[in-house]
C-alpha beads as a LAMMPS data file, in Angstrom:
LAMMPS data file: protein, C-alpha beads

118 atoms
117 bonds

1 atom types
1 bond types

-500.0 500.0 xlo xhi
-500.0 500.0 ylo yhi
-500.0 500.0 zlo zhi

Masses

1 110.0

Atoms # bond

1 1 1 -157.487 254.542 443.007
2 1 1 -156.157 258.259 442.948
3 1 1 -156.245 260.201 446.516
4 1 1 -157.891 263.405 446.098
5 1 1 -155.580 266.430 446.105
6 1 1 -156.598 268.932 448.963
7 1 1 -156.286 272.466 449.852
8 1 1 -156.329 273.380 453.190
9 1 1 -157.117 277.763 454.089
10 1 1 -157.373 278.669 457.795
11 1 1 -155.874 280.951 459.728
12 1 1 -155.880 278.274 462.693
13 1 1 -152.819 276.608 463.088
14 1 1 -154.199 273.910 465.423
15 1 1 -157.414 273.841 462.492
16 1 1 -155.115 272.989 459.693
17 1 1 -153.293 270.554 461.305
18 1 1 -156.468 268.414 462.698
19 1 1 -157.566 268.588 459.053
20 1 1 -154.545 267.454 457.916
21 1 1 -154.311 264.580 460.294
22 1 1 -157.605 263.419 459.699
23 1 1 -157.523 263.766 455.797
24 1 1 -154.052 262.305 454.771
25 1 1 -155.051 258.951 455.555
26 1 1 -157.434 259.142 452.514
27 1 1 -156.476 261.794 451.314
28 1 1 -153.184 263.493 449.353
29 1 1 -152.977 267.104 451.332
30 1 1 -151.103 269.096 448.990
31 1 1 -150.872 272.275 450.569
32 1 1 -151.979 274.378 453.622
33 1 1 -152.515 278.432 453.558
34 1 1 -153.336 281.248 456.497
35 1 1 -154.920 283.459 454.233
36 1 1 -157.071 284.451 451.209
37 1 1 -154.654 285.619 449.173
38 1 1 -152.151 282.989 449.814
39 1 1 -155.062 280.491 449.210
40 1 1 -155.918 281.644 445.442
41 1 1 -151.589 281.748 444.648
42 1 1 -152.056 278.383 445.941
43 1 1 -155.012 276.990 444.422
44 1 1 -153.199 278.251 441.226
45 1 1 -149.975 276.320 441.533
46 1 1 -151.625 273.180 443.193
47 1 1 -154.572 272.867 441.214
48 1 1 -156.296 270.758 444.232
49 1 1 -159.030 268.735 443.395
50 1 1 -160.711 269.875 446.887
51 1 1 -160.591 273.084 448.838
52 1 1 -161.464 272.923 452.659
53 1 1 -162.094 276.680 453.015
54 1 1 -162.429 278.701 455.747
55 1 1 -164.606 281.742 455.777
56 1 1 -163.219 283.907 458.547
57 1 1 -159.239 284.695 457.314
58 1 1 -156.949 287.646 457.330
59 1 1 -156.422 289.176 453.862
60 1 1 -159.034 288.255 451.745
61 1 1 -161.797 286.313 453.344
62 1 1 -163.163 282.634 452.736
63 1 1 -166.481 283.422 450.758
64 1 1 -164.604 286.439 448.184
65 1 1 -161.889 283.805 447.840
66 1 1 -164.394 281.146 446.576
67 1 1 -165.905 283.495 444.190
68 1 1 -162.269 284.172 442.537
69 1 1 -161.636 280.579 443.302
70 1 1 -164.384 279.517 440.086
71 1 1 -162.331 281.280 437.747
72 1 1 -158.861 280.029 438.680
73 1 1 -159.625 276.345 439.427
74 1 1 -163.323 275.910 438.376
75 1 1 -162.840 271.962 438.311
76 1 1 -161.999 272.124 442.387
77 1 1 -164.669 271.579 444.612
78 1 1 -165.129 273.806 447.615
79 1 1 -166.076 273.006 451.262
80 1 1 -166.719 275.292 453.774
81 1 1 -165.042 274.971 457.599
82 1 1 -166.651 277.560 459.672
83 1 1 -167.136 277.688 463.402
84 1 1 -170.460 280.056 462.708
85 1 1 -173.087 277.639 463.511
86 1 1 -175.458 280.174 461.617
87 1 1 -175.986 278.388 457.935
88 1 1 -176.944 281.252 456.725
89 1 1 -173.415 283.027 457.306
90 1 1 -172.368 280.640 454.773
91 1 1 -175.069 280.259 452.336
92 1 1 -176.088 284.231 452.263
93 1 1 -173.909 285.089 450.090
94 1 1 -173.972 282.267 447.596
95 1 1 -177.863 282.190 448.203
96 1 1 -179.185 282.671 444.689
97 1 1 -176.666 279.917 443.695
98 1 1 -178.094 277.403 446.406
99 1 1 -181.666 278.307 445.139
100 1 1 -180.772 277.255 441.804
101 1 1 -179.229 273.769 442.582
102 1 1 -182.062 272.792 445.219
103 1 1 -184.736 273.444 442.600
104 1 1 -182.334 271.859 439.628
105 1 1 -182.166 268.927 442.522
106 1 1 -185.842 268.850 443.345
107 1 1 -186.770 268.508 438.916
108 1 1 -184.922 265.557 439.051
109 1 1 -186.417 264.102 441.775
110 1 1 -183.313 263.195 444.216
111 1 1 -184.465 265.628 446.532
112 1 1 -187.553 264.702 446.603
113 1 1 -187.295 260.702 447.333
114 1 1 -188.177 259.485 450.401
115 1 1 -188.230 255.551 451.642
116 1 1 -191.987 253.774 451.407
117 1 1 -193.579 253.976 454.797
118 1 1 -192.146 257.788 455.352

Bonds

1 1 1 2
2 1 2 3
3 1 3 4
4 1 4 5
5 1 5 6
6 1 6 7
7 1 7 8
8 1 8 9
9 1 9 10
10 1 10 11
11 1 11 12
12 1 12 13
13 1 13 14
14 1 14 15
15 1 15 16
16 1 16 17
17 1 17 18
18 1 18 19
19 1 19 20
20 1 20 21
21 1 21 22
22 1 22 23
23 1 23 24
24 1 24 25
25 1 25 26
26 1 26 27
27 1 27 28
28 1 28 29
29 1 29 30
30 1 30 31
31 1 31 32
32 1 32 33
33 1 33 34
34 1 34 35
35 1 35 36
36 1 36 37
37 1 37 38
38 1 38 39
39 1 39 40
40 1 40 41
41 1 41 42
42 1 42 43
43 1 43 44
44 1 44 45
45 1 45 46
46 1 46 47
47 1 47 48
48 1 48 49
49 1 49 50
50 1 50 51
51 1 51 52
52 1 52 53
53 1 53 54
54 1 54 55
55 1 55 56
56 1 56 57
57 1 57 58
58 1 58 59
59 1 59 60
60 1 60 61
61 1 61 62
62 1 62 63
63 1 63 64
64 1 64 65
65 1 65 66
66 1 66 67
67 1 67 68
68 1 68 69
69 1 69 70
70 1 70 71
71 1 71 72
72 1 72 73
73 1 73 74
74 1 74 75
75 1 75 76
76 1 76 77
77 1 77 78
78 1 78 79
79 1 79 80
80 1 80 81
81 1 81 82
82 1 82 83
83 1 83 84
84 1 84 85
85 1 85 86
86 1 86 87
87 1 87 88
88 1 88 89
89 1 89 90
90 1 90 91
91 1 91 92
92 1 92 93
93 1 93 94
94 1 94 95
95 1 95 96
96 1 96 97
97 1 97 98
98 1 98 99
99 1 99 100
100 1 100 101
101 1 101 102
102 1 102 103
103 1 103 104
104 1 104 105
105 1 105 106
106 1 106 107
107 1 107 108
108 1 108 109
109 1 109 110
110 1 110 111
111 1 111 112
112 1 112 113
113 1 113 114
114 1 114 115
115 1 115 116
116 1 116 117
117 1 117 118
């Protein structure tokens, strides 16, 4: 089976290199960036299949990246790594966006199922 490609972006050395330690096991870690702009050069060239992003970085930060990240490598999936334990510093500005895949979610019923009993 094919390791997933990652994309590492955080401006924490010690960060980058617990993710990497922890993902290259299952995982093919294909590159590791400090900054926004490094990040979409990177994303570019690499063409990860998974980008562990984080939102606070020099340069261009983690959320504007992700929104130029959908036209450069719209196949890549994006995860945020934040140390804000406020959900909402993540999902504010992609709010709409969450909205609309909760309530695609919910029509299909996934959301929705719970066990017997519950």
């Amino acid at each position: 089976m094919k390791r997933p490609r990652v994309l590492i972006a955080d401006d924490h050395t010690l960060v980058m290199d617990g993710l990497r330690r922890i993902l290259e096991p299952e995982c093919e870690v294909v590159g590791a960036v400090e900054d926004g702009r490094s990040l979409l050069a990177a994303a570019e060239e690499l063409k990860p299949d998974i980008i562990l992003l984080d939102i606070s970085m020099p340069l261009l930060n983690g959320v504007d990246a992700a929104r130029r990240l959908r036209d450069t490598v719209p196949s890549a999936k994006v995860i945020f790594v934040t140390m804000h334990a406020d959900a909402t510093y993540v999902t504010g500005p992609f709010a709409r966006s969450v909205r609309l895949r909760l309530e695609a979610v919910r029509l299909h019923g996934v959301a929705e199922r719970r066990p017997r009993g519950t």
